[in-house]
N, C-alpha and C positions, 0 to 999 in steps of 0.2 A: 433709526429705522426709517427706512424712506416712504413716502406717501407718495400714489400714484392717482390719476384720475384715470375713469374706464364708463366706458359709456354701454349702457345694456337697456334696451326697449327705447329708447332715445333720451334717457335719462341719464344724467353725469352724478357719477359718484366716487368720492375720494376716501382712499384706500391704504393702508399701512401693509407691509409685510417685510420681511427678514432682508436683508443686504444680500443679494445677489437671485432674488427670488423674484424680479422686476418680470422678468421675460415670460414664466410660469402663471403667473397673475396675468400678464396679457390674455394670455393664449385663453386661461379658464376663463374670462371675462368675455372675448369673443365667442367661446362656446354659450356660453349662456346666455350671450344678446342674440344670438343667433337663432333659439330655442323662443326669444322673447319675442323676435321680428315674425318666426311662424304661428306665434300667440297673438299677436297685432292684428296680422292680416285678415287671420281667422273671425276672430273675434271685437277686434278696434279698439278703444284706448279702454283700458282697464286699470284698477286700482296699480299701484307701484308692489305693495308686500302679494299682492294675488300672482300681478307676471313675474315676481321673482320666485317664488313658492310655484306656481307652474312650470315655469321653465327650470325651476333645478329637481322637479317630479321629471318631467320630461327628459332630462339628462340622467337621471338615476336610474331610469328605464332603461335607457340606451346602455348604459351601465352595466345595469344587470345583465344584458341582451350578451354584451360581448363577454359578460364573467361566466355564463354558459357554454360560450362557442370555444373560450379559452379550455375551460375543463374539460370539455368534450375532446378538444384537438390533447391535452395533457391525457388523456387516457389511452385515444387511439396510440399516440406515441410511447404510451409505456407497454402495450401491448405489441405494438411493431418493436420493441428492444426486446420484450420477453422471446417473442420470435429469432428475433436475432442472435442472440445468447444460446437458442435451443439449436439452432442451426451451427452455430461454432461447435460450442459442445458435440454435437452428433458427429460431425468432421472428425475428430479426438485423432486421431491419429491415419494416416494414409491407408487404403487395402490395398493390398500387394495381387497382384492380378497373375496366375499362374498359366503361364503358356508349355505346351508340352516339347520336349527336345526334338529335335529333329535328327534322322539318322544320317549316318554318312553316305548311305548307301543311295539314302532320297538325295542329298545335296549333289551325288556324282551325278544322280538321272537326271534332274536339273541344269546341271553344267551341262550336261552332252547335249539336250532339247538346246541350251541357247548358242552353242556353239552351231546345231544347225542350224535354227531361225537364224542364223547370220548368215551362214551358205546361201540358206534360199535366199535371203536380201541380197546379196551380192548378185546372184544368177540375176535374178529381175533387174538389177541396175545395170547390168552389165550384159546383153543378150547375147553379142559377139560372141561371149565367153563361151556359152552354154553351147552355140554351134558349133566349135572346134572342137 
């Protein structure tokens, strides 16, 4: 089991943890000096068990702070899924959109109207035409 040294409020202390657990022990050891250095400042040299006992109050806050924000964001997201399961669902299957036939009778009047609107384009591009 490897022993590490980790310095928190300016104080060195030597530390045991699991093989491969070296990097994790860093990181929580600078959290917590970090926590001791804003206890310093504040306050100046304080007993060693009071700025450890403060500063991991301190961190257990912050803790809690974000096991709040966590739960809050895990709810809106199960609520934004409830949503979204309701909205697939409701989709179920496509609505077929019903347009009415159209007669032959309309389709010929049609054709005739654009067969002139061609005429008259033509006469306009072609003025010559229209004189003779």
């Amino acid at each position: 089991m490897p022993e590490i040294e980790i310095e928190i409020g300016g104080r060195t202390f030597e530390v045991a943890c699991q093989e491969g657990e070296e990097h994790y022990l860093r990181f929580a050891a600078k959290m917590l000096d970090e926590e001791a250095a804003v206890l310093t400042a504040q306050i100046g040299r304080i007993p060693e068990a009071r700025m450890l006992l403060m500063a991991g109050l301190m961190l257990a806050d912050k803790t809690a702070g974000m096991q709040d924000k966590l739960r809050e964001a895990e709810d809106k997201m199960a609520e934004k899924e409830a949503e979204l399961d309701q909205l697939r669902n409701a989709q179920g299957s496509p609505k077929v959109a019903e347009v009415p036939a159209v007669s032959d009778e309309t389709v010929a009047a049609l054709a005739e109207l654009a067969d002139r609107a061609e005429a008259i384009a033509d006469q306009l591009d072609n003025p010559a035409a229209v004189q003779a």
